[in-house]
VMD Tcl script that draws the C-alpha trace (Angstrom):
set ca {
  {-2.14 105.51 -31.52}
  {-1.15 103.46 -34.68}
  {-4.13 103.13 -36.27}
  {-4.70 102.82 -40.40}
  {-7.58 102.13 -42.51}
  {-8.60 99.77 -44.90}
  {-11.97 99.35 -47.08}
  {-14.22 101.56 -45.24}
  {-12.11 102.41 -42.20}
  {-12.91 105.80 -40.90}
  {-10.76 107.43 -38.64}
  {-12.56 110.23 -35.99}
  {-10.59 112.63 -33.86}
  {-10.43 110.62 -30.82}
  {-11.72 107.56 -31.94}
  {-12.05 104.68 -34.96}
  {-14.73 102.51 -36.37}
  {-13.77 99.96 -38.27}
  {-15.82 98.43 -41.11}
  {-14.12 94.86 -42.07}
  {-15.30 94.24 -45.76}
  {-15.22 90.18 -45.05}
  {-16.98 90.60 -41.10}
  {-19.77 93.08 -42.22}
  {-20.98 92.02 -45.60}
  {-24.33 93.04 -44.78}
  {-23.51 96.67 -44.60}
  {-23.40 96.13 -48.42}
  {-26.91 96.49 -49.22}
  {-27.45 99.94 -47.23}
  {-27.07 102.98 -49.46}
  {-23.56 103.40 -49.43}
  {-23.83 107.53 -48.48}
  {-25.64 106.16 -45.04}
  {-23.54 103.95 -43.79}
  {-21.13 106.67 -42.23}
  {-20.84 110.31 -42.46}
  {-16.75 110.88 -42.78}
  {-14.94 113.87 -42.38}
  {-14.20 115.75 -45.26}
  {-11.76 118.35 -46.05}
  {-12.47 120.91 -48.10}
  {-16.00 119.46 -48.88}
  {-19.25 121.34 -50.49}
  {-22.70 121.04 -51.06}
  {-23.90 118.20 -53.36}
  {-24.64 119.82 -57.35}
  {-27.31 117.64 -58.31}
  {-26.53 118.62 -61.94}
  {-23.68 116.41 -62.14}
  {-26.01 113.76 -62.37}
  {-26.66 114.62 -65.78}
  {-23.95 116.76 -66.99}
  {-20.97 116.69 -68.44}
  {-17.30 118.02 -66.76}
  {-15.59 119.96 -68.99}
  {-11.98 119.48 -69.95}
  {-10.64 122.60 -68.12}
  {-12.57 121.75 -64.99}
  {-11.38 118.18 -65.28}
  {-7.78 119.58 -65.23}
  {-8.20 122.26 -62.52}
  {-9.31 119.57 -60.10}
  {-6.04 117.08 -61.07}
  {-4.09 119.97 -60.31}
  {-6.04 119.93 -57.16}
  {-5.97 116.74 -56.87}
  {-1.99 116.34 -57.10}
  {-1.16 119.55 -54.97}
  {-3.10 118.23 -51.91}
  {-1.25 114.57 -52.49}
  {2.20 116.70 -52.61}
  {1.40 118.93 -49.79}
  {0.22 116.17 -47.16}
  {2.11 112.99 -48.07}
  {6.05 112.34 -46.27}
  {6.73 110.85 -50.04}
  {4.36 110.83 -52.65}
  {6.89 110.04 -55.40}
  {7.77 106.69 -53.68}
  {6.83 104.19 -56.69}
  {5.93 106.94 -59.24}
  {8.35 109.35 -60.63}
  {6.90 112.86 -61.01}
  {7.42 112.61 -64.36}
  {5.76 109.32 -64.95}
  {2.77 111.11 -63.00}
  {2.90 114.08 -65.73}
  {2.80 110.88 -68.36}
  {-0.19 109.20 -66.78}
  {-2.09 112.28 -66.60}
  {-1.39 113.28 -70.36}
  {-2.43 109.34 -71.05}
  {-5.57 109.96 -69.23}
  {-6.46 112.82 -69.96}
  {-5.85 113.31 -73.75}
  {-9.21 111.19 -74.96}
  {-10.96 114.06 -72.60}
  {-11.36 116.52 -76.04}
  {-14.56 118.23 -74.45}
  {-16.20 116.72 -71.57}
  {-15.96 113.90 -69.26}
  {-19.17 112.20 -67.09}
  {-18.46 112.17 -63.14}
  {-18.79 108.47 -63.12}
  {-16.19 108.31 -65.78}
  {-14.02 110.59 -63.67}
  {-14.37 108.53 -60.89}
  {-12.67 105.90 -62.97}
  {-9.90 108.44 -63.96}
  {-9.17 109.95 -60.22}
  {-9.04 106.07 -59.06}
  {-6.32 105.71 -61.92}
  {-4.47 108.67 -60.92}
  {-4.25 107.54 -56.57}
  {-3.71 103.85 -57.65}
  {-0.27 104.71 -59.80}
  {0.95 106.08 -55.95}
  {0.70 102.15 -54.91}
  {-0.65 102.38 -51.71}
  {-2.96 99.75 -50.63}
  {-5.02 102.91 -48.72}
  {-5.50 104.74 -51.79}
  {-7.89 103.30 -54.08}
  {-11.21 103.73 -55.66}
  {-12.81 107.44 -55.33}
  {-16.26 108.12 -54.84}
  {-18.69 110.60 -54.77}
  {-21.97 111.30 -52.88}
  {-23.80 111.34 -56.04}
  {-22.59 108.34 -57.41}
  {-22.80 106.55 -54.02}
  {-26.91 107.38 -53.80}
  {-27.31 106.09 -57.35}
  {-25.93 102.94 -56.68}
  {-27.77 102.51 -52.91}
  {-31.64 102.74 -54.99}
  {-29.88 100.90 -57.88}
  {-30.82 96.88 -58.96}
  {-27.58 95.37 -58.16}
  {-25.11 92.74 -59.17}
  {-26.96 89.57 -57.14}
  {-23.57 87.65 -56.06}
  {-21.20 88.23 -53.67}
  {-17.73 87.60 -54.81}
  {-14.99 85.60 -52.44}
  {-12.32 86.22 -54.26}
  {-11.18 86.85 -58.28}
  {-9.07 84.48 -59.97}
  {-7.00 85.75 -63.44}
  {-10.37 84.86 -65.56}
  {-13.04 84.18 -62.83}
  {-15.35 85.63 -60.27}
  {-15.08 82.62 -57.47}
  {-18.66 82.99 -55.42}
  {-19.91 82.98 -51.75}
  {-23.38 83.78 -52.05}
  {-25.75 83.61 -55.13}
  {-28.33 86.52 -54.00}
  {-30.28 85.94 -57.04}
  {-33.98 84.72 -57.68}
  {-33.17 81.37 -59.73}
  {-30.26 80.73 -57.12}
  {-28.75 78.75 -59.68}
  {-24.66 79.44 -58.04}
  {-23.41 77.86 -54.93}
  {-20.29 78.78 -53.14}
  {-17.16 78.65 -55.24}
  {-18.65 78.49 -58.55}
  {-17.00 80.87 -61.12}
  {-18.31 83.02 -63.10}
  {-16.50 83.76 -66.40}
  {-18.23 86.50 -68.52}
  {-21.12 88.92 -67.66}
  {-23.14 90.27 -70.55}
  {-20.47 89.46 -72.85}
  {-17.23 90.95 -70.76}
  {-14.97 88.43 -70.18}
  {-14.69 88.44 -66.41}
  {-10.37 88.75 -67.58}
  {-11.22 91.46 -69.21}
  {-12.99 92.97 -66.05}
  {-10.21 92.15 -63.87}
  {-7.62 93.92 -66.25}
  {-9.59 96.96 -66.39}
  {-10.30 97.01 -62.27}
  {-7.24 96.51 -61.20}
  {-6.11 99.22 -61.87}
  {-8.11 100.75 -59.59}
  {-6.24 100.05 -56.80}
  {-3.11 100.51 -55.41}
  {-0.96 97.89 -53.63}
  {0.22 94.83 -53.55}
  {-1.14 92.34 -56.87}
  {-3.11 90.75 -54.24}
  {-4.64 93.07 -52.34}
  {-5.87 94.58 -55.78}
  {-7.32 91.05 -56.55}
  {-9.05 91.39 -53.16}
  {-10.25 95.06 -53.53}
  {-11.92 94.14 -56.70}
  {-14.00 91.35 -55.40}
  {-14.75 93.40 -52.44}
  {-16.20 96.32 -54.88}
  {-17.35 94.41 -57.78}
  {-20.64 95.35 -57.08}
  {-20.12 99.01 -57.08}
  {-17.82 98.50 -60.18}
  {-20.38 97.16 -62.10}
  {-22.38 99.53 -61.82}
  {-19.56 102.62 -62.40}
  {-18.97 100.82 -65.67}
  {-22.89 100.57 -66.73}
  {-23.08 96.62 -66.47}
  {-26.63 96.33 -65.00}
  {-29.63 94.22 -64.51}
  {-30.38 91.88 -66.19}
  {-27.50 89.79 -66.14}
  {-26.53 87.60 -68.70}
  {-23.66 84.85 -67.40}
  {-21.44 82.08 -68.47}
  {-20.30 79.61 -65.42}
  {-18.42 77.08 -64.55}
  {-19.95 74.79 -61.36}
  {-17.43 73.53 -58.59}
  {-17.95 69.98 -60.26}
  {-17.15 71.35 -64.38}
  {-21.04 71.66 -65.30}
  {-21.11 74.73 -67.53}
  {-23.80 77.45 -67.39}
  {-25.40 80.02 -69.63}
  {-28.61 81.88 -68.51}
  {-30.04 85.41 -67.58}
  {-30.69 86.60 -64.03}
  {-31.97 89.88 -62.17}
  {-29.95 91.89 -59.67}
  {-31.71 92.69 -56.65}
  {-33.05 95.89 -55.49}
  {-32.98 98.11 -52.34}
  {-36.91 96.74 -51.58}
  {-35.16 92.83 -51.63}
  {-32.35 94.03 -49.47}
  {-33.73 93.20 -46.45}
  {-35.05 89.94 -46.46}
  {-31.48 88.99 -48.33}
  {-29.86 90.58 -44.84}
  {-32.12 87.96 -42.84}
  {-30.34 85.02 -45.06}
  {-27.66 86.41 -44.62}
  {-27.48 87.28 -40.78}
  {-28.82 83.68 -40.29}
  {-25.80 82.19 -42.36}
  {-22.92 84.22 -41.36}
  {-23.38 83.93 -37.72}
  {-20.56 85.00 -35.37}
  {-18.78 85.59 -38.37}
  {-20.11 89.13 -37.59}
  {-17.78 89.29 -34.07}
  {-14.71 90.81 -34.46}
  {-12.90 87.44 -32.51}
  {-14.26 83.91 -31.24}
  {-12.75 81.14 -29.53}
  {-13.17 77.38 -30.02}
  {-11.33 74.89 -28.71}
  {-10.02 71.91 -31.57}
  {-9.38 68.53 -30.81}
  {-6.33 67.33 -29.32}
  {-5.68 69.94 -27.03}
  {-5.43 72.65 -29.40}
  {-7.33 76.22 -28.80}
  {-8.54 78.17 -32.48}
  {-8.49 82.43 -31.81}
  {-10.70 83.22 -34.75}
  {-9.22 87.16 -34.68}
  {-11.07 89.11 -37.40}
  {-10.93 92.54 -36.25}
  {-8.31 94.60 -34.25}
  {-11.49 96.27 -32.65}
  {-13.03 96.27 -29.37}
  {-16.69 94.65 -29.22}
  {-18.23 96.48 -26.41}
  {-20.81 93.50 -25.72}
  {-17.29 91.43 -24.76}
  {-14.77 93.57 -24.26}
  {-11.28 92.30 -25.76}
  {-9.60 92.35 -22.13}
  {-12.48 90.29 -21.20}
  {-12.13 88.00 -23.67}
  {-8.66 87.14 -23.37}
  {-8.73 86.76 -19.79}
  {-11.70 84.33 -20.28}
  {-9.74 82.29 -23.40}
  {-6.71 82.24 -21.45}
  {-8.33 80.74 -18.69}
  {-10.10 78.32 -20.97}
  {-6.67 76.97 -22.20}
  {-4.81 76.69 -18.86}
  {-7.90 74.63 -17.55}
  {-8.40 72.52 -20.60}
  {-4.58 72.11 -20.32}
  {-4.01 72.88 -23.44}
  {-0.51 72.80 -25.19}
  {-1.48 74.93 -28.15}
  {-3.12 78.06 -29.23}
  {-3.66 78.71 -33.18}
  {-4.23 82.78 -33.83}
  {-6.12 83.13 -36.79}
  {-5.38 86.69 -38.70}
  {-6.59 85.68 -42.07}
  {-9.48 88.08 -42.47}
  {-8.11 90.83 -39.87}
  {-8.31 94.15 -41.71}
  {-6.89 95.42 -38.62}
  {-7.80 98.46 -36.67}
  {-6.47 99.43 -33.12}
  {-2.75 98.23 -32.56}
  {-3.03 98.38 -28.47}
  {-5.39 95.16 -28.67}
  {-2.29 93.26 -30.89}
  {-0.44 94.28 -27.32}
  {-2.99 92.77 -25.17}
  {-2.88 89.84 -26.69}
  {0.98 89.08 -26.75}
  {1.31 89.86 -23.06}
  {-0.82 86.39 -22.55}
  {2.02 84.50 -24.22}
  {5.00 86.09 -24.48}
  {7.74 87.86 -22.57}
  {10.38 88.54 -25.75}
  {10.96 91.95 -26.61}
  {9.52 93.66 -29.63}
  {8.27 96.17 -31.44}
  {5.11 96.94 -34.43}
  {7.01 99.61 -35.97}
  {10.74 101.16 -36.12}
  {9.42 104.31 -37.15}
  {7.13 106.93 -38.32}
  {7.15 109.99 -39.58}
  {4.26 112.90 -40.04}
  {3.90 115.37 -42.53}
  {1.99 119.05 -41.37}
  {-0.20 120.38 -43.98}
  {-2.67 122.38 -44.73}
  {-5.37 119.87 -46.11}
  {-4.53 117.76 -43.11}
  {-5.57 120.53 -40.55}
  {-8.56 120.99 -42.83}
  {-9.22 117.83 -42.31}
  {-9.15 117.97 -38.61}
  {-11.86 120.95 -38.81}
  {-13.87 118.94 -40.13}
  {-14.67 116.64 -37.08}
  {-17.42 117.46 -34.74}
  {-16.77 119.44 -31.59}
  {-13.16 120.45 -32.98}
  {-11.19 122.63 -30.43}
  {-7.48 123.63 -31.90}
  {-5.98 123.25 -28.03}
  {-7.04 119.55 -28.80}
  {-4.97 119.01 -31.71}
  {-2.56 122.10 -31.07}
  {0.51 119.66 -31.33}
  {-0.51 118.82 -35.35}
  {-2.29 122.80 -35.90}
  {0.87 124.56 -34.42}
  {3.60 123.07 -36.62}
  {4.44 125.09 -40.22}
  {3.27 123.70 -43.07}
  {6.10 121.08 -44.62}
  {7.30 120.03 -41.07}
  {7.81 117.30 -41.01}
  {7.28 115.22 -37.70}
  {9.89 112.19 -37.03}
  {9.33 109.39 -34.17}
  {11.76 106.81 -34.08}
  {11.38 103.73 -31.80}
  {15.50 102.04 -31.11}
  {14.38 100.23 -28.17}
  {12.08 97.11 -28.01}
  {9.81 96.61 -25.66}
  {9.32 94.08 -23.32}
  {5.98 93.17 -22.35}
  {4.53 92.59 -18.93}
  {3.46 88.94 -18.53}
  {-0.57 88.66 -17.97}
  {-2.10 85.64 -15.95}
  {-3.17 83.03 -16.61}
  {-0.08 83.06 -18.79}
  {0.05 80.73 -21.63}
  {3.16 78.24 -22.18}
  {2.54 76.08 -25.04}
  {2.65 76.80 -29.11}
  {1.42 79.50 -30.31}
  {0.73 79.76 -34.29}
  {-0.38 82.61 -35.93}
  {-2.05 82.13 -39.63}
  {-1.84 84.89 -42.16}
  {-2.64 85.69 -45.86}
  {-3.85 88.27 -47.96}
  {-6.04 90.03 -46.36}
  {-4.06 90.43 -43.12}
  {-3.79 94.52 -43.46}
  {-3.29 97.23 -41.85}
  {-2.51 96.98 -37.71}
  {-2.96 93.21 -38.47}
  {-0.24 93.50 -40.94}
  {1.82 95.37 -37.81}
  {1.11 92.72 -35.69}
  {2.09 89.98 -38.12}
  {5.90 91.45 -38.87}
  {6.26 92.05 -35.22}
  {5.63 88.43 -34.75}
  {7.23 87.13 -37.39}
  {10.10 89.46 -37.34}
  {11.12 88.87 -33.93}
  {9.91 85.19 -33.74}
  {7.12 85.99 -31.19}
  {5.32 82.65 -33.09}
  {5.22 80.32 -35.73}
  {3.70 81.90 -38.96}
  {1.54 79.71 -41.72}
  {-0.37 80.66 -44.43}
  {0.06 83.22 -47.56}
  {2.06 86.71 -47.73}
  {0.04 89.65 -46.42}
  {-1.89 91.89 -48.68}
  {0.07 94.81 -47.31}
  {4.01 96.20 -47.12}
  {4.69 96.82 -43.49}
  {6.37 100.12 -45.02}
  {3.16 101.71 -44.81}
  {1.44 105.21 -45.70}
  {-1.28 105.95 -43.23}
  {-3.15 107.99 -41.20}
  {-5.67 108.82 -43.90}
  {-8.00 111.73 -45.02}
  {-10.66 112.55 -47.13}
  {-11.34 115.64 -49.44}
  {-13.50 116.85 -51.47}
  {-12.17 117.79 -55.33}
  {-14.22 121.63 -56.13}
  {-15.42 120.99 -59.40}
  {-15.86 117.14 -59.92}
  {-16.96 117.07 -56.23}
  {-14.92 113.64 -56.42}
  {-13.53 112.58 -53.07}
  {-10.47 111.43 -52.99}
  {-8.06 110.13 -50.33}
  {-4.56 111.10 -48.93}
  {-1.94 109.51 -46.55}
  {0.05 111.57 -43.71}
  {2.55 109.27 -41.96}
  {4.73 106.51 -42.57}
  {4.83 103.73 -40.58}
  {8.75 101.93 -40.73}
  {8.77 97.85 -40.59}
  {9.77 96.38 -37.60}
  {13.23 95.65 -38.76}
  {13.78 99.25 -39.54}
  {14.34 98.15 -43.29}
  {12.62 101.35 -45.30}
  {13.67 100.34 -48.54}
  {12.49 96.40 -47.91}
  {8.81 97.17 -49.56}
  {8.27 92.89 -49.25}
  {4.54 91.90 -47.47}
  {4.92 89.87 -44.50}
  {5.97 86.96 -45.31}
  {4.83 83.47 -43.08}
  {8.01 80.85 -41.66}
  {5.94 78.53 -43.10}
  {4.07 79.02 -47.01}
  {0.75 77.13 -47.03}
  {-1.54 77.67 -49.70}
  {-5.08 76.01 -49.70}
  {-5.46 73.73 -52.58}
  {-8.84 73.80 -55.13}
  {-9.52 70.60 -54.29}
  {-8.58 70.95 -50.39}
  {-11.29 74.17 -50.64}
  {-13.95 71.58 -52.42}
  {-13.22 69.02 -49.20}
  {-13.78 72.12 -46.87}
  {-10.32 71.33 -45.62}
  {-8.42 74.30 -44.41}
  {-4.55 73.48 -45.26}
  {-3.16 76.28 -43.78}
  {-4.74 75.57 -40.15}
  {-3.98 72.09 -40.79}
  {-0.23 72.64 -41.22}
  {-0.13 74.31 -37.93}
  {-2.01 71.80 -36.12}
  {0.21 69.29 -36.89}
  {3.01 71.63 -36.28}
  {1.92 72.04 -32.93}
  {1.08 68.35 -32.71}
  {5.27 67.65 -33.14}
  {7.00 66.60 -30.31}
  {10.06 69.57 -29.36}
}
mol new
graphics top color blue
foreach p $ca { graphics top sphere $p radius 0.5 }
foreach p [lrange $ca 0 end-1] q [lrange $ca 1 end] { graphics top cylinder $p $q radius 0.2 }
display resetview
């Protein structure tokens, strides 16, 4: 099954839940060590002492040793963007202000450094259960960040006391760091495309904050949607306020919490809202379709807009599903993927409950350095699915289109399945994947590796381009102040055009 991960995406033996930053933004205020229990290779139990003591250098250097053997073992090409000698560089750079002893949150920072020179958009920021607890009972950052701009925090929710903020207000320094400044030093965090990085830090800026000891209270300068400039002091919020701020919140975000809705638009036109490539059991995906499809053919409908905007993607087979309704040209997701065997990875498979080697004995019987090759030269050709749909279809995509949403887009758009609109993906459809956690020994930092390689659709391995739309759109300040959405407009009226 092609499945990846993205944010908190953790993958089971047998099975996947997805957690969608942008669809389950309430998660955010639950201690971040509860929220899931993943499998770990390699893992120990928690030292509480590393809450107050130092790492020392050597220990600090046994686990990037660690670190970088695991990476080398399990990864088809870990060297991909990064030399191995611009590796040795970075770790001499990073390592050489270390003269005695380094604090785990600061090597948090360091590790993140180290997986975000691979440039992989699954690789980012580390984490530890330590550090994770800390930051669940902490007083927190009281805003929740849409997106970053090059010297701006742009809002979506002011979670604050003195609500001063409203959506898309930016803020532009927090006690005294220049929110630049913050972005300069974040981004580099993360690997992957600029704008995926951009994304990842708005996502986390929270948890940044308070890695980087920028706490309550919080002193900001702002700048309102209509130019009114702000200066003033505000609290964070603790785990006590948490959950009468998830009431607002559940009451404001809505369905926004369903992985996909349907609405029909005026003039004939049906809106797929698709957020998540996962299956809600209360309404089933199969379900669903069958039910929208229906709704179009007896609405007569001659056009169907596919919304992937905020799909951080998840199970491939529904992208499937859903082009059977619609269209009958041949295609493919991927050209290709290959599998490296390794030892941490069959640690990793250990690790998950009720493991049984006959289960995985295709992965846990191969040598070490195998590696595994599938390639796909035929297309294929999908069985049509009633009621099947004849008119338009437009898909919309931007940055954070990722993972199997990112698949599903470059099938589309490389074999013409649709009309594209929108922004580039936040991901290169030649992709490392099929992740896994483990735990360092002596920072007890865990960090994250890939396995596979997924191939773009055209076969193209050395084409390391996002998916790009047949038609750029992108959404003006002062169309976002209207609450106008250019990019569905432009394939409205695309749809609206006579043939």
């Amino acid at each position: 099954m092609w499945l990846q991960e993205q944010g908190w995406v953790i993958r089971f033996v047998g099975e996947t839940l997805v957690m969608r930053p942008f669809a389950c933004l309430l998660l955010l205020f639950a201690p971040l060590f509860l929220l899931a229990q993943p499998q770990i290779a390699y893992q120990q139990p928690t030292d509480p002492s590393l809450i107050y003591r130092k790492i020392s250098r050597a220990d600090l250097l046994a686990d990037i040793r660690f670190w970088r053997q695991v990476q080398e073992d399990a990864h088809v090409n870990v060297y991909h963007s990064i030399s191995r000698q611009q590796m040795d560089a970075l770790i001499q750079e990073l390592t050489t202000p270390v003269t005695d002893s380094i604090s785990q949150t600061a090597a948090i920072f360091l590790f993140s450094k180290l997986g975000a020179a691979l440039d992989e958009g699954h690789v980012g920021l580390v984490s530890s259960r330590l550090t994770d607890s800390l930051f669940g009972e902490s007083i927190r950052f009281p805003f929740m960040i849409k997106k970053t701009e090059a010297d701006a925090w742009v809002i979506s929710f002011d979670l604050s006391a003195a609500g001063r903020l409203q959506e898309d207000d930016r803020i532009i320094t927090i006690n005294g760091h220049s929110v630049r400044d913050l972005n300069d030093r974040y981004t580099r965090l993360f690997g992957g495309l600029p704008v995926w990085k951009a994304e990842q830090v708005a996502y986390y800026a929270r948890k940044l904050l308070y890695l980087d000891g920028i706490r309550s209270p919080y002193t900001l300068d702002a700048v309102k949607a209509n130019g009114e400039k702000m200066h003033y002091t505000t609290a964070g919020y603790s785990k006590q306020q948490a959950d009468s701020i998830n009431k607002v919140l559940q009451a404001r975000l809505g369905n926004s919490q369903k992985p996909y809705e349907f609405r029909l638009l005026p003039d004939g036109i049906g809106y797929l809202n698709y957020r998540s490539m996962r299956n809600d059991p209360a309404n089933p995906f199969e379900t669903f379709l069958k039910n929208m499809f229906t709704q179009l053919k007896d609405s007569h409908a001659n056009g169907l807009v596919i919304d992937l905007r905020d799909n951080g993607g998840g199970d491939s087979k529904l992208g499937e599903a859903l082009l059977r309704y619609f269209n009958t040209k041949p295609y493919r997701f991927a050209s290709g993927m290959k599998w490296k065997i390794s030892a941490p990875y069959k640690e990793y498979l250990k690790t998950a409950k009720n493991f049984r080697e006959a289960d995985n004995k295709f992965y846990m019987s191969r040598p070490d350095g195998d590696m595994y090759t599938w390639v796909s030269d035929e297309l294929v050709t999908p069985q049509p699915e009633e009621p099947f749909f004849r008119g338009k279809v437009a898909f919309l995509i931007g940055s954070r289109t990722f993972s199997s949403a990112n698949m599903l887009a470059d099938g589309v758009t490389t074999y013409q399945l649709a009309r594209t609109f929108g922004e580039p993906t936040g991901e290169v459809p030649n992709d490392f994947g099929e992740m896994f956690n483990y735990m360092l020994p002596r920072t007890q930092i865990i960090a994250r590796g890939a396995s596979k390689m997924f191939t773009r659709a055209n076969g193209d391995e050395k084409n390391f381009d996002p998916v790009k739309p047949d038609v750029f759109v992108k959404p003006s300040s002062a169309g976002s102040a209207e609450k106008r959405d250019a990019v569905l407009d432009s394939a409205v009226n695309w749809i609206q055009q006579k043939q």
